[in-house]
C-alpha positions as CSV (number, residue, x, y, z in Angstrom):
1,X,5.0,-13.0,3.6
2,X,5.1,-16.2,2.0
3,X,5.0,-17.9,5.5
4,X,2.1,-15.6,6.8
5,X,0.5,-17.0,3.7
6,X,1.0,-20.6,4.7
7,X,-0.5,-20.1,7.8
8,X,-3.9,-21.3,8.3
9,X,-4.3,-19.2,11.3
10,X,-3.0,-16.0,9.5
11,X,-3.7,-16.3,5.7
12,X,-5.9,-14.4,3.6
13,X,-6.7,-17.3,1.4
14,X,-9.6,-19.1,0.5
15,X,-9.2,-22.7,1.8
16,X,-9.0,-23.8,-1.6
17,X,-6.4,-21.4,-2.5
18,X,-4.3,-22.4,0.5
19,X,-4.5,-26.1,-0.5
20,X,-2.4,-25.0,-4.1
21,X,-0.5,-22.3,-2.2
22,X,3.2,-22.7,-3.0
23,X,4.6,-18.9,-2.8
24,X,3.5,-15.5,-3.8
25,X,5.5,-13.9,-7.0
26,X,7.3,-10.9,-6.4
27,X,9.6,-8.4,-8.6
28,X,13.5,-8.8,-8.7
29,X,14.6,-6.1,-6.1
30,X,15.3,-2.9,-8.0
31,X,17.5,-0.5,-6.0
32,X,15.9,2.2,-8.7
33,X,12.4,2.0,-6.5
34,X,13.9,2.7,-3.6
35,X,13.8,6.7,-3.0
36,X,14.1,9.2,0.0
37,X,11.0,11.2,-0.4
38,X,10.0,14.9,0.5
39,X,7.4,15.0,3.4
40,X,5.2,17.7,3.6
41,X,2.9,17.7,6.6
42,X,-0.3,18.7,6.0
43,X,-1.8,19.5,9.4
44,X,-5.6,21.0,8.4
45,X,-7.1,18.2,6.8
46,X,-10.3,17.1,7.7
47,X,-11.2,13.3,8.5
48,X,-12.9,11.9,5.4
49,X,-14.2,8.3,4.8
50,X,-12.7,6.2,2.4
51,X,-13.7,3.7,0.0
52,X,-13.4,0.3,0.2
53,X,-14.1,-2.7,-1.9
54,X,-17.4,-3.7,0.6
55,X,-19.8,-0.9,2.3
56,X,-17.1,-0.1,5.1
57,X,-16.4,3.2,5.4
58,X,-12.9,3.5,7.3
59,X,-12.3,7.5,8.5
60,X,-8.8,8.5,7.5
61,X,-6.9,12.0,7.6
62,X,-4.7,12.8,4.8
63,X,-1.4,13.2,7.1
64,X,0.6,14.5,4.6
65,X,2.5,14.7,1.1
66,X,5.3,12.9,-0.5
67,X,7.9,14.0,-3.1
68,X,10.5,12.3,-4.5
69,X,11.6,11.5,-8.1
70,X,12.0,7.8,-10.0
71,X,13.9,7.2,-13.1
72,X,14.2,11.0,-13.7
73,X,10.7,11.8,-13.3
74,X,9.2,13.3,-10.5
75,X,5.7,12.6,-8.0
76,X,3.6,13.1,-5.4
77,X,1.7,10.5,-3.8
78,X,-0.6,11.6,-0.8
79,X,-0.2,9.5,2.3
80,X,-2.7,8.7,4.8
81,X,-3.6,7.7,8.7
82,X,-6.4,5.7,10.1
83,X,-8.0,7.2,12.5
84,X,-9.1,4.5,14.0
85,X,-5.1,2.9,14.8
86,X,-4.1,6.0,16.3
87,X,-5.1,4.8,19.7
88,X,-3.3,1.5,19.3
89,X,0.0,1.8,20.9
90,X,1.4,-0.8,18.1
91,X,0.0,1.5,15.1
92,X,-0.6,5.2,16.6
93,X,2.6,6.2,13.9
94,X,1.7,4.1,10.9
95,X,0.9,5.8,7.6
96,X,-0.9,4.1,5.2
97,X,0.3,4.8,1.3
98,X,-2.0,3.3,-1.5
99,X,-1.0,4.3,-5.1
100,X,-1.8,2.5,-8.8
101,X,0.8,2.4,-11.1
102,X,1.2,1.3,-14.9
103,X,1.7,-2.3,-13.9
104,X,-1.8,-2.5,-12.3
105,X,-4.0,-5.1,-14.4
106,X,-0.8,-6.5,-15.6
107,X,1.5,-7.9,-14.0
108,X,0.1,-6.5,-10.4
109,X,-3.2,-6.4,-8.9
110,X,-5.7,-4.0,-10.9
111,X,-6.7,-2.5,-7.5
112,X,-3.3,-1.0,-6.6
113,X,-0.8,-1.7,-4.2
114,X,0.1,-0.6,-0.4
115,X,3.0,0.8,1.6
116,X,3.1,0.9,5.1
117,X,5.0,3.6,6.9
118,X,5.9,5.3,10.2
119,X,5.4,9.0,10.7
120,X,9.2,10.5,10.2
121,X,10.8,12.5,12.7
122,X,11.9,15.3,10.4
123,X,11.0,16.4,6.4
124,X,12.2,13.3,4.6
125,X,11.2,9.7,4.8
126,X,12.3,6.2,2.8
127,X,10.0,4.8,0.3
128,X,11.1,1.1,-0.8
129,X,8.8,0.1,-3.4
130,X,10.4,-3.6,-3.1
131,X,8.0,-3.7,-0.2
132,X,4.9,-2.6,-2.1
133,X,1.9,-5.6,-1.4
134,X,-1.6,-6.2,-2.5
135,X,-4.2,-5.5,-0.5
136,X,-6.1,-9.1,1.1
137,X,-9.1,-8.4,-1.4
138,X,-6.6,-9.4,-4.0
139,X,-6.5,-13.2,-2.4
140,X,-10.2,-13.4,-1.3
141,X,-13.4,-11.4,-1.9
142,X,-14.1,-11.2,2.2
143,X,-12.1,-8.8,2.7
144,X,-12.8,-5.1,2.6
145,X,-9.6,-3.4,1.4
146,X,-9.7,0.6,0.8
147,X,-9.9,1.8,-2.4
148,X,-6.9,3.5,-4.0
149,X,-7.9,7.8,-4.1
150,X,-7.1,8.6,-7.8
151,X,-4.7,11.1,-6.7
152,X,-2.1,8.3,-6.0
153,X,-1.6,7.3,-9.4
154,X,1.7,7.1,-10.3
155,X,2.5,7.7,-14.0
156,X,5.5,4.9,-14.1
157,X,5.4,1.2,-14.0
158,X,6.5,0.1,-10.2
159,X,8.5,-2.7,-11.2
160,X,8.9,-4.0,-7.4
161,X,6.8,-5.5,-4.9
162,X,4.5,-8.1,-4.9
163,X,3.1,-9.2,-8.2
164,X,-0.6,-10.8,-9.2
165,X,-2.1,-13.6,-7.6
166,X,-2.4,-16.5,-9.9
């Protein structure tokens, strides 16, 4: 990430930003955030547009539903696919999993955080927190970045992943 980020060509950064860029700050890995998850398919959901940070309206379908326990406590966390990728040979599996967490505002980004996954082939699937990341509107206002659904709030502080921007 932190070479993407130094990247003139790829980076989300304001051209000011890049110029102080040195690395992003990220979490000590924690094996603890690293869970095998539950999926539920949920097959009848109807396309619905999601909010973003800007007027874009990207159409997603909730594709299903995770379970899975951290710490001794269990969640759910709903998991999503644009509709849009699914005719992208390169993105027709990816899932998209925003979800808020006690650390939002804190030591991560208020808006939440994103996980990007790959339909599984049976009823479980891998969730690594570690890899949890902020969405580009976190590093620059230009972007349009969807907004966290307030069912994906996740009653624990995700200690992994990508911290704030400062």
């Amino acid at each position: 990430m932190n070479e993407k980020f130094s990247d003139p060509e790829r980076t989300p950064l304001s051209k000011d930003d890049l110029a102080k860029f040195k690395n992003l700050h990220f979490f000590e890995i924690d094996s603890a955030f690293q869970v095998k998850a539950y999926f539920l398919r949920t097959p009848a959901e109807a396309p619905f547009k999601m909010q973003t940070t800007t007027n874009r309206k990207p159409v997603y379908v909730k594709y299903g539903e995770l379970y899975f326990s951290i710490k001794g406590k269990d969640f759910k966390l709903n998991v999503f696919q644009n509709q849009e990728l699914i005719s992208d040979p390169e993105y027709y599996n990816y899932l998209f999993l925003p979800f808020t967490d006690l650390t939002n505002g804190e030591t991560t980004y208020s808006g939440g955080r994103y996980l990007d996954l790959r339909i599984p082939e049976g009823d479980s699937i891998f969730l690594n927190f570690n890899k949890a990341y902020n969405p580009y509107c976190a590093y620059n206002a230009d972007f349009s970045c969807p907004i966290v659904p307030a069912e994906n709030n996740l009653q624990i502080a995700v200690k992994a992943g990508v911290k704030n921007f400062n």
